[in-house]
C-alpha atoms as one frame of an Amber mdcrd trajectory, in Angstrom:
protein
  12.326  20.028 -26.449  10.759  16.555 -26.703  12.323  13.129 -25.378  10.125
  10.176 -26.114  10.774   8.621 -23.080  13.097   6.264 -21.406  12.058   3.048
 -20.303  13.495   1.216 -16.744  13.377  -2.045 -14.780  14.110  -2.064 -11.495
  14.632  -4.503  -8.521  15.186  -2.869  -5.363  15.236  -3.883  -1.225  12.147
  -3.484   0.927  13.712  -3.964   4.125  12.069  -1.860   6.641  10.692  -2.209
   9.886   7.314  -3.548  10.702   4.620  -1.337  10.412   3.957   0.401  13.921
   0.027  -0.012  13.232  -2.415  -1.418  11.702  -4.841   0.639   8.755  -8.086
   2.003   9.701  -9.502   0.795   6.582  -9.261  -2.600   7.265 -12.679  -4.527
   6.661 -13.435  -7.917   8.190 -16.433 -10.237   7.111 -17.581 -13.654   8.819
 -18.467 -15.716   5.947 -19.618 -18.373   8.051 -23.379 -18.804   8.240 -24.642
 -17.262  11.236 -27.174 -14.741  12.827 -26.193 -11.655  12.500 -25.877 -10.775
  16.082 -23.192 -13.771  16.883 -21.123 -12.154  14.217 -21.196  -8.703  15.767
 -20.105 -10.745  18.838 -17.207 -12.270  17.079 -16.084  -9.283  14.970 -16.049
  -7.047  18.451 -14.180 -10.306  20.280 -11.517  -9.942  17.873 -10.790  -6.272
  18.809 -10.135  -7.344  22.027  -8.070 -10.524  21.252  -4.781 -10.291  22.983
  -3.172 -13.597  21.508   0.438 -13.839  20.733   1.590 -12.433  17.546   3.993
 -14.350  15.227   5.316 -12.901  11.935   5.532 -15.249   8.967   9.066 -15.796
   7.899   9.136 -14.671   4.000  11.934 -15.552   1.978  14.977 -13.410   1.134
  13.157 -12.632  -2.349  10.486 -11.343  -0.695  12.215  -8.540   0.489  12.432
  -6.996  -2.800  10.616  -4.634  -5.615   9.693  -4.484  -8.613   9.255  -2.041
 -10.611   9.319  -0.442 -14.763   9.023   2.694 -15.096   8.502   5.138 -18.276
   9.369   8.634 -18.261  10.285  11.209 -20.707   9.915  15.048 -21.325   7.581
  16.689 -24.002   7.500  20.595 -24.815   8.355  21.362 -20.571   6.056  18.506
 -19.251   7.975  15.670 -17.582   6.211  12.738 -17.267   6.772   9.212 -15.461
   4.717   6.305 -15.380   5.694   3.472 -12.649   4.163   0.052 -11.775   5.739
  -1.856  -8.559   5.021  -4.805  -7.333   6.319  -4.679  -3.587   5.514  -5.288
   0.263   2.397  -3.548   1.291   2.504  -1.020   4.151   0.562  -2.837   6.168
  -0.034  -6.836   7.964  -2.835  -8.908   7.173  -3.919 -12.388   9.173  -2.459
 -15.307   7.800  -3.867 -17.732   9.621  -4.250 -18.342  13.579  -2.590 -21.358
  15.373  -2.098 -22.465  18.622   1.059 -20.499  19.058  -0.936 -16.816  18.169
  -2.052 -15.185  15.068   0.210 -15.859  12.341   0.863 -12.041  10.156   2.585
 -11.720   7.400   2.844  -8.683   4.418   0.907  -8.967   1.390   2.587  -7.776
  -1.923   0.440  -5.269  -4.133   0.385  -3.660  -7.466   0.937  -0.280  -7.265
   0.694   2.641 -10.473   1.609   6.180 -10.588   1.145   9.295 -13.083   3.443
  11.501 -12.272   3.617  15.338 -14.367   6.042  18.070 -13.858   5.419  21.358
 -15.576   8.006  24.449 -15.380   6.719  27.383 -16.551   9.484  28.341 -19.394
  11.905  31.151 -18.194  10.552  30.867 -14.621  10.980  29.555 -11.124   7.267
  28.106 -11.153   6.536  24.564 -11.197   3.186  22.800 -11.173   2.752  19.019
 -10.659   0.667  16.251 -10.221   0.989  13.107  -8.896  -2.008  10.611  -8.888
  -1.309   6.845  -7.710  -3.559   3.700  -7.429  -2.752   0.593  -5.036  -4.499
  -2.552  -5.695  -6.803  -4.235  -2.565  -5.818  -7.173  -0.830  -7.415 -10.350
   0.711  -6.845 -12.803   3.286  -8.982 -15.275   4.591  -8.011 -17.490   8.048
 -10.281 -19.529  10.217 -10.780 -18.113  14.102 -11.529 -20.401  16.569 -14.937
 -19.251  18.434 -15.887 -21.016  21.552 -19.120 -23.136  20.424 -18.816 -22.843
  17.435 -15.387 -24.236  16.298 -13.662 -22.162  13.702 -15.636 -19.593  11.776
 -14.050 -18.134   8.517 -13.563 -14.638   8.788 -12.287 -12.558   5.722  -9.701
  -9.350   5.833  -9.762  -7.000   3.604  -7.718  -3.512   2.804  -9.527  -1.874
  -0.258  -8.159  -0.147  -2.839  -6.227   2.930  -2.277  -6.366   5.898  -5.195
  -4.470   9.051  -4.573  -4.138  12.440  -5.966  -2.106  15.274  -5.133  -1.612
  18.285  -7.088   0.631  21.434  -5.457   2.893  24.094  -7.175   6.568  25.534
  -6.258   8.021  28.747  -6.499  11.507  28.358  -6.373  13.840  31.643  -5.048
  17.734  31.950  -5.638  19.760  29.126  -7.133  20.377  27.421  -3.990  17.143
  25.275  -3.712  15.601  27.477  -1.603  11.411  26.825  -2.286   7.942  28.182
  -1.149   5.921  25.033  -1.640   1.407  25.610  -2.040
């Protein structure tokens, strides 16, 4: 059995709720050029910064996806290929004003493999699913007593992902034992 594949475009809504926390992976830089230890102080003064938050208003485009997608079957392997551009799962600093720090979510690239493998004339299935998410940036000024406003860059690397498990599916109900 072989399909060649089937190709999709896809808009779809992002409309969720805020993110309830922010990634541990974040990385922050002062680019400004200063001793070291004044930049520790700033970097640990801005875990402690309890300004106002404001949430950039995005457009009613923004709250969509986008997404093509490629996926076919060949001799029992499914296989999908998907690249979306969409809201990140996460805030990053747009810039900081006198009314708080201004947050808004980036958009980012995201790819996926996706392969789905039944063993013929069985209940066994063994996939894979390996994803990449492109970094993002941002880059605001923070006002530092002294000093004026220092540039500080934000930055959430990179994210690659793979998972690989196996099912063992029992009766014709649905009913699976999942490694």
């Amino acid at each position: 059995m072989i399909n060649d594949g089937t190709f999709g475009l896809y808009v779809f809504s992002t409309f969720e709720n805020l993110p309830s926390s922010t990634p541990s992976s974040y990385v922050y830089t002062v680019k400004s050029n200063l001793n070291d230890e004044t930049k520790m102080l700033i970097l640990a003064s801005m875990k402690n910064n309890n300004s106002h938050i404001v949430f950039e208003n995005q457009k009613v485009i923004d709250q969509f996806a986008y997404a093509l997608n490629w996926y076919g079957n060949v001799l029992w392997l499914d296989y999908g290929v998907l690249v979306t551009y969409q809201k990140a799962k996460y805030l990053i600093v747009d810039k900081i004003l006198e009314d708080g720090v201004h947050l808004k979510w980036p958009f980012v690239y995201t790819t996926s493999l996706s392969l789905v493998y039944q063993v013929p004339s069985s209940s066994l299935i063994v996939h894979n699913y390996t994803a990449f998410e492109t970094e993002n940036r941002s880059t605001f000024k923070l006002p530092v007593e002294g000093l004026g406003e220092v540039e500080i860059e934000e930055k959430v690397p990179s994210i690659f992902e793979d998972v690989f498990g196996a099912e063992y599916q029992i009766g014709n109900n649905g009913l699976e034992c999942r490694i």
